[in-house]
C-alpha positions in Angstrom: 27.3 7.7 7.3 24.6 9.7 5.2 21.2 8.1 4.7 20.5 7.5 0.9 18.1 10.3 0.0 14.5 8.7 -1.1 13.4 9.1 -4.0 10.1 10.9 -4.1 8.1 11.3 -7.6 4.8 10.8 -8.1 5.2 9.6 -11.8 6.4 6.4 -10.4 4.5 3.2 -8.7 6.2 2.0 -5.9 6.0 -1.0 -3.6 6.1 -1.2 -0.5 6.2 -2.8 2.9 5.6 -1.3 6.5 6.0 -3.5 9.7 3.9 -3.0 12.9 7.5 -2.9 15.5 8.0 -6.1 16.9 7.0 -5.0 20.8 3.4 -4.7 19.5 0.5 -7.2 19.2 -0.4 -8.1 15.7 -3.5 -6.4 14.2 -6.4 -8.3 14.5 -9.5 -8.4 11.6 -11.1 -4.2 13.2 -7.9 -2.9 13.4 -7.1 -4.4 10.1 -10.6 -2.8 9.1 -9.4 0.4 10.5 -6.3 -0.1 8.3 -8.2 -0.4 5.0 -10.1 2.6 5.6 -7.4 4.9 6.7 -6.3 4.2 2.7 -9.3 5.1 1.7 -9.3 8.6 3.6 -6.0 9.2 3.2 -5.9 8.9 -0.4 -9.0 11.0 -1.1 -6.7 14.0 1.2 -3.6 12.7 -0.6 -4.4 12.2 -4.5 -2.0 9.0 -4.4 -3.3 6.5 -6.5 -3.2 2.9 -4.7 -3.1 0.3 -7.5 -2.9 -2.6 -4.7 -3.1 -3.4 -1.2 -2.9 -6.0 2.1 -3.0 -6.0 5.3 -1.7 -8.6 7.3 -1.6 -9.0 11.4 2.2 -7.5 11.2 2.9 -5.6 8.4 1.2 -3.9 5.4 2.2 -4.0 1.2 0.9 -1.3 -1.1 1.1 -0.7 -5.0 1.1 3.2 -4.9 1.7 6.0 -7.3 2.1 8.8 -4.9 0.2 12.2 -4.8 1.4 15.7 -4.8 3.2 15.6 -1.6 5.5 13.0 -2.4 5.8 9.5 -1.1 7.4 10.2 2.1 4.2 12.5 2.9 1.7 9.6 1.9 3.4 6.8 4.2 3.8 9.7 7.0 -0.4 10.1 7.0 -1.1 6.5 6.3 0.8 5.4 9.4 0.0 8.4 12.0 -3.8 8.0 10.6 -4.3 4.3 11.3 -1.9 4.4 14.2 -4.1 7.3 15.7 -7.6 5.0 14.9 -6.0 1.5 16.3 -4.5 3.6 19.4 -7.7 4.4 20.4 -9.6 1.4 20.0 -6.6 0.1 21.8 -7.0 2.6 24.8 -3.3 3.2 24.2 -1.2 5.9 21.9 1.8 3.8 21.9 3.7 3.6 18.3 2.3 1.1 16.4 4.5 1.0 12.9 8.1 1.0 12.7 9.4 4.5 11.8 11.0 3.5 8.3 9.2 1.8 5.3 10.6 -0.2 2.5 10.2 1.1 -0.5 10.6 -0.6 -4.1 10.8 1.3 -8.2 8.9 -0.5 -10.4 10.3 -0.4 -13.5 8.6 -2.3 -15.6 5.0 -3.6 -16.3 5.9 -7.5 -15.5 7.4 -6.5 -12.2 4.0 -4.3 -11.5 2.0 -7.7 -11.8 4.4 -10.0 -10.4 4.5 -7.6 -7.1 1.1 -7.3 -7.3 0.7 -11.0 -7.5 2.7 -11.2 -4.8 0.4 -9.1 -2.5 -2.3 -11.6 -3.1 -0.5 -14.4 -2.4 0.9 -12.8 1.2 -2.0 -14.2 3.0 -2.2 -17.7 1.1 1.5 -17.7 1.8 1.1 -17.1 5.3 -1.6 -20.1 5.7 -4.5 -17.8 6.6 -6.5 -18.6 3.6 -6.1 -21.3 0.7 -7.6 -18.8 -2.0 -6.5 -14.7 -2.3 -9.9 -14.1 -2.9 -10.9 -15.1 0.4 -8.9 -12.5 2.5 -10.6 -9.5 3.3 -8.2 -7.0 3.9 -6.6 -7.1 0.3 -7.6 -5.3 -3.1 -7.9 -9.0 -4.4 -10.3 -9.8 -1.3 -12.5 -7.1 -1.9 -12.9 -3.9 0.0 -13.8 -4.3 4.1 -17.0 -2.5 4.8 -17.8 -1.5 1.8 -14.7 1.0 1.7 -12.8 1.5 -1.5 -9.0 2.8 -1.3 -8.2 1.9 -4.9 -8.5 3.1 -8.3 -9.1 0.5 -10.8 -6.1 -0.6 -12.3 -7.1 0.2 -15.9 -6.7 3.7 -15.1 -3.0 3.6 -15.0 -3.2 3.2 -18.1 -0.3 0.6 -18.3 0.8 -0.6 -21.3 0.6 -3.6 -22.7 4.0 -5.5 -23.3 5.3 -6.9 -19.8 9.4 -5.5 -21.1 7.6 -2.0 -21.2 9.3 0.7 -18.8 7.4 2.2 -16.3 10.3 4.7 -15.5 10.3 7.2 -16.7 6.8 7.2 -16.6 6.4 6.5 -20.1 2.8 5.1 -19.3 1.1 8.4 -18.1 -1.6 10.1 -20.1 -0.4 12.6 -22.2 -1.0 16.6 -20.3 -1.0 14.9 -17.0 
């Protein structure tokens, strides 16, 4: 049976999930660290724009309006980059993520915050804090190290009105 092709366009915000493969240890707080700022680098080689983030000891969410390349390309580098930095640290170059992703449309501005909601709440959900605030490894944490992979979410420029569509990308800047 064929594979459904992926949609790749990078006037849309996706979400998505990623899953360290169940044979392998969870991430602790440096390799979670290490994950952080592999978004960081990775988007300043990139040009996606991350809108949100966590990272949790198994798997990893992101709010991101891929770059040039495509989507496909971004999750590629995202994974073999922190993979690469957490293999070494590990002393081991063993896979780390599982080879697929998950990826989501989002089609209109309520479902943008109510995912993005959602990856604040992962951690509170998950009973390793009581406030989304307090986890580090999240764009509502607060950057680790003083590293910033996000762009502010203003700059989408999203509208307004929670029924808006977001696809077609109605919400880009005019000449972009």
């Amino acid at each position: 049976m064929p594979r459904i092709r992926r949609i790749e366009n990078q006037d849309r915000i996706f979400f998505l999930t990623t899953n360290v493969l169940s044979n392998v240890r969870p991430l602790n707080g440096t390799e979670r660290d290490a994950v952080v700022q592999t978004l960081a680098s990775a988007r300043e080689k990139s040009g996606y724009a991350l809108a949100g983030y966590v990272v949790m000891p198994d798997h990893l969410h992101l709010l991101l309006v891929p770059g040039d390349n495509g989507l496909a390309t971004d999750m590629q580098r995202i994974k073999r980059w922190s993979q690469h930095k957490i293999g070494l640290a590990r002393g081991n170059m063993n896979p780390l993520w599982q080879p697929r992703y998950f990826d989501h449309i989002i089609r209109r501005v309520r479902n943008f915050w109510e995912k993005l909601e959602y990856i604040h709440n992962n951690p509170v959900a998950a009973g390793f804090v009581s406030n989304p605030g307090d986890w580090r490894w999240s764009s509502c944490g607060g950057p680790a190290e003083g590293v910033t992979p996000m762009i502010p979410v203003d700059d989408l420029g999203l509208p307004t009105r929670g029924e808006a569509l977001l696809w077609p990308a109605r919400w880009r800047r005019p000449g972009e």
